[in-house]
N, C-alpha and C positions, 0 to 999 in steps of 0.2 A: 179815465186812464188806469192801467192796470201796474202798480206798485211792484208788480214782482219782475214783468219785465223792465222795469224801468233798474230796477236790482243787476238783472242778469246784462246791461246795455253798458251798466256801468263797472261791470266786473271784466266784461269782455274788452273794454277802454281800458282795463287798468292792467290788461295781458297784453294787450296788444302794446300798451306804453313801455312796459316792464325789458329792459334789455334782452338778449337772447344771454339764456348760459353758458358761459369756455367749455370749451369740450377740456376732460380731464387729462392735462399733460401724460403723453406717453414715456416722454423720455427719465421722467423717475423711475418707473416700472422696469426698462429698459437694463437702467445701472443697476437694480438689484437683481436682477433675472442672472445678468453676467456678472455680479458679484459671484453670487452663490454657485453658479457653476464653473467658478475659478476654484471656491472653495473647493469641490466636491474633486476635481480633477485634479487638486494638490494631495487631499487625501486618499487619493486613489494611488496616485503617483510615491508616494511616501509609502505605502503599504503595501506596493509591488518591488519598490526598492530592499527592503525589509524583507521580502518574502526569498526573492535574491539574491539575498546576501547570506540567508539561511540555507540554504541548498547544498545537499550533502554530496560529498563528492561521486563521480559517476560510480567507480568500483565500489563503492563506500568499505574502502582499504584503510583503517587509519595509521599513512606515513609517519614516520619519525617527525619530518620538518612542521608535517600540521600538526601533530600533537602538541612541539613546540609555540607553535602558533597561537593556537587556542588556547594553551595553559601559559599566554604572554610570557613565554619565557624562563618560568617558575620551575620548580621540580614535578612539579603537579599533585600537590601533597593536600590541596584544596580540591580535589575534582571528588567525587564521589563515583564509587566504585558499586555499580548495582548489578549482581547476578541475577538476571531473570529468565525466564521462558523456559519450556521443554515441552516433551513429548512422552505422556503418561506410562508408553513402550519404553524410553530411553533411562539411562541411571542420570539421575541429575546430579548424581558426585560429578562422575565423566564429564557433564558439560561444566560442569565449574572449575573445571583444571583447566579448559580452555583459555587459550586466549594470556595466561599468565606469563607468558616469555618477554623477553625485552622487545622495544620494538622495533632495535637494529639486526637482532637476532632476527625476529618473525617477518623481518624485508628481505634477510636475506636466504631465509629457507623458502619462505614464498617466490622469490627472484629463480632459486636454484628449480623450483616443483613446476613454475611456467616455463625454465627451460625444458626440464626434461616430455614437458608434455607440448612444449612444441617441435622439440626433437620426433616423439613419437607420431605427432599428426598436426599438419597445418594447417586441416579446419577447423576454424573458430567456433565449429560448435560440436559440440560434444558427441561423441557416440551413446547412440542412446538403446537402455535397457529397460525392460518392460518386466514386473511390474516395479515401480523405482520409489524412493521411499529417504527422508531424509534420517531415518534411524542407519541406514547403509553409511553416510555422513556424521554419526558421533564420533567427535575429537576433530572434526575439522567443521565446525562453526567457527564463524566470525566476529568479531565485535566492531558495531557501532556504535556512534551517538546518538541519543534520543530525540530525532528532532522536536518535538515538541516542548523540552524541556531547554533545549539552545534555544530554539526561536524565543523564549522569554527571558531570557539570559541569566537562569537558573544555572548550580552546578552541574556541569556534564552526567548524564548517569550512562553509562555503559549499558549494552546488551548485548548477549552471544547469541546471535540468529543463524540459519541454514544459511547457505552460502548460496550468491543469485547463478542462477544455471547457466552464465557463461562470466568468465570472468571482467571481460572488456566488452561490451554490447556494442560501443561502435565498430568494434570490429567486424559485429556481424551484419550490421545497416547499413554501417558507412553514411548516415544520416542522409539515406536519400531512400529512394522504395528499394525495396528488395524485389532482385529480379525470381522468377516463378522457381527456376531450380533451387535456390537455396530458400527459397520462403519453405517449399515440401520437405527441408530436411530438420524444419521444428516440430515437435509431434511424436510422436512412437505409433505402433504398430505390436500387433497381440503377436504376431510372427512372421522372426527374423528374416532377412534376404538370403542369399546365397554365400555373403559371407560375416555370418550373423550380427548384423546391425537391425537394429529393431525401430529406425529412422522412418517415420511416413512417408513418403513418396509416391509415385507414379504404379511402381509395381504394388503397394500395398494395396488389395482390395478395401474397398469402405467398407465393405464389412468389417473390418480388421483392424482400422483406425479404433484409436483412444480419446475418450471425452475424458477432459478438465474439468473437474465441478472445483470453482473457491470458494469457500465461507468465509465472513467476519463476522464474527460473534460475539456480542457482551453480554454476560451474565443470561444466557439465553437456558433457561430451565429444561428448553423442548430441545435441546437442541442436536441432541441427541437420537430424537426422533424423527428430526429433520433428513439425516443423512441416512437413517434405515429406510423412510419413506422412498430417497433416492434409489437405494439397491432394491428395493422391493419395485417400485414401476417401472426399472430399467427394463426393456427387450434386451439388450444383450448385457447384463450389471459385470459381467468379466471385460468390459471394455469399459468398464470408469472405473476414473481414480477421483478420490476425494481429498483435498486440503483443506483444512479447520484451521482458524488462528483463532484461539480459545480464550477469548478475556476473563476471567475469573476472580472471583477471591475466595482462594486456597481454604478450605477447611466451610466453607459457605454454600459458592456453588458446585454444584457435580458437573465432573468431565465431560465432553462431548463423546468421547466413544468408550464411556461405560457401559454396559449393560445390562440387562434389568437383573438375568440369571446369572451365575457364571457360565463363560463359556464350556467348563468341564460336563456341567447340568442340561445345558442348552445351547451346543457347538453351531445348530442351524439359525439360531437368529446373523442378522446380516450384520451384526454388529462383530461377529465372530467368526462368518466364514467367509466376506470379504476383509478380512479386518490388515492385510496383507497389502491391498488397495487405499488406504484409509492411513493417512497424515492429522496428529492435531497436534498442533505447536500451542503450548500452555504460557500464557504474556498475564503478568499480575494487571486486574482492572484499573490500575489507579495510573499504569500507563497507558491505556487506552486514550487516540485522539483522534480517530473514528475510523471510518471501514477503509480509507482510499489506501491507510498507513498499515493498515491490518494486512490488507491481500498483498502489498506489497510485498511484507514479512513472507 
């Protein structure tokens, strides 16, 4: 007799005796799977609410009645008051007188400057000139709230930014598509129609249409170099315009539309002879809360 099968005869008896295994309950796995994704969907849910509830108003105008709101009522002797940004071109005394009127006063110079300019023209969007530049707009920036600095329910800090190219944007959507006529009259045009509007449309040849370059820039060293590289590979560089929102810190990094020489030394660098063309709005880096809020500016 051989002893090993006799081994293997009796190991096979004691599998074959041995109960079968439970299959391992599903239904624990089950409740956690749909725990966890109760969680996730609470905190999702909680963080779109918050998000929400932070959203700045459409004109982002600040009324008397929200000011009240937001500073609960107080005099507002707790809000912090931050003059920031500019435009290297612009005097930044000028932009820092902005904005300091009352703000029943500045509802209703503002109320009386939308009448008059809807007396003038009751299209909601602007007559547009070519080349256009928010230095043409010092002494009428606007001041908003920081969002980044509400959403964590820090003190308010102000900012006097360029004012958004229409005053009421639903006016211009109507929150539904825009039909083709009025979508052609966002745009410019190198030259004007017949009765000089400088609006892109139908008669504008595309040759003649205007490219939009945006930048958002933090502490970007080249960046500088960025936008002459722009003028320099454009086919036609008199049909772009360029906007920088320039994140920096003042005395650290250098501007975006410095140039190496001065322009008196070296007028043909593009830093200098499109420089006509060429927007940089200067935002201290420590408000910087990333590019989506940048181009917005």
């Amino acid at each position: 007799h051989n002893p090993t099968s006799k081994r293997q005869q009796a190991t096979e008896a004691t599998i074959a005796m041995a109960p079968p295994r439970a299959a391992p309950s599903s239904g624990n796995n089950n409740r956690i799977g749909l725990t966890l994704i109760a969680l996730v969907l609470c905190f999702y849910t909680f963080g779109l609410i918050i998000e929400v509830w932070h959203l700045p108003s459409p004109n982002h105008r600040r009324r008397a009645w929200l000011g009240k709101l937001t500073d609960g009522g107080h005099s507002g002797s707790s809000r912090q008051l931050l003059k920031v940004g500019g435009n290297i071109n612009l005097s930044k005394n000028g932009i820092s007188d902005v904005g300091e009127t009352d703000d029943e006063e500045a509802d209703d110079a503002e109320g009386s400057q939308d009448d008059e300019q809807d007396d003038e023209n009751a299209d909601p969007i602007p007559r547009a000139t070519w080349p256009i530049s928010i230095r043409d707009e010092d002494g009428n920036f606007e001041e908003v709230i920081h969002p980044g600095h509400k959403a964590k329910g820090h003190p308010d800090v102000m900012m006097m930014v360029p004012r958004f190219w229409v005053d009421d944007p639903v006016s211009v959507h109507m929150n539904t598509l825009m039909t083709r006529e009025l979508a052609m009259k966002i745009g410019s045009c190198i030259k004007p129609d017949a009765d000089g509007n400088q609006a892109r449309g139908d008669s504008c040849l595309l040759a003649d249409r205007t490219i939009y370059v945006a930048i958002a820039s933090y502490r970007d060293w080249q960046c500088r170099d960025t936008v002459t590289s722009i003028f320099q590979r454009a086919k036609y560089p008199e049909r772009v315009r360029v906007g920088v929102v320039d994140q920096i810190v003042e005395g650290e990094d250098g501007p975006c539309d410095a140039p190496y020489k001065p322009c008196k030394e070296d007028p043909e660098q593009e830093l200098c002879k499109y420089k006509s063309q060429l927007d940089v709005f200067q935002v201290g880096a420590e408000l910087a809360i990333g590019p989506v809020f940048a181009r917005h500016l």
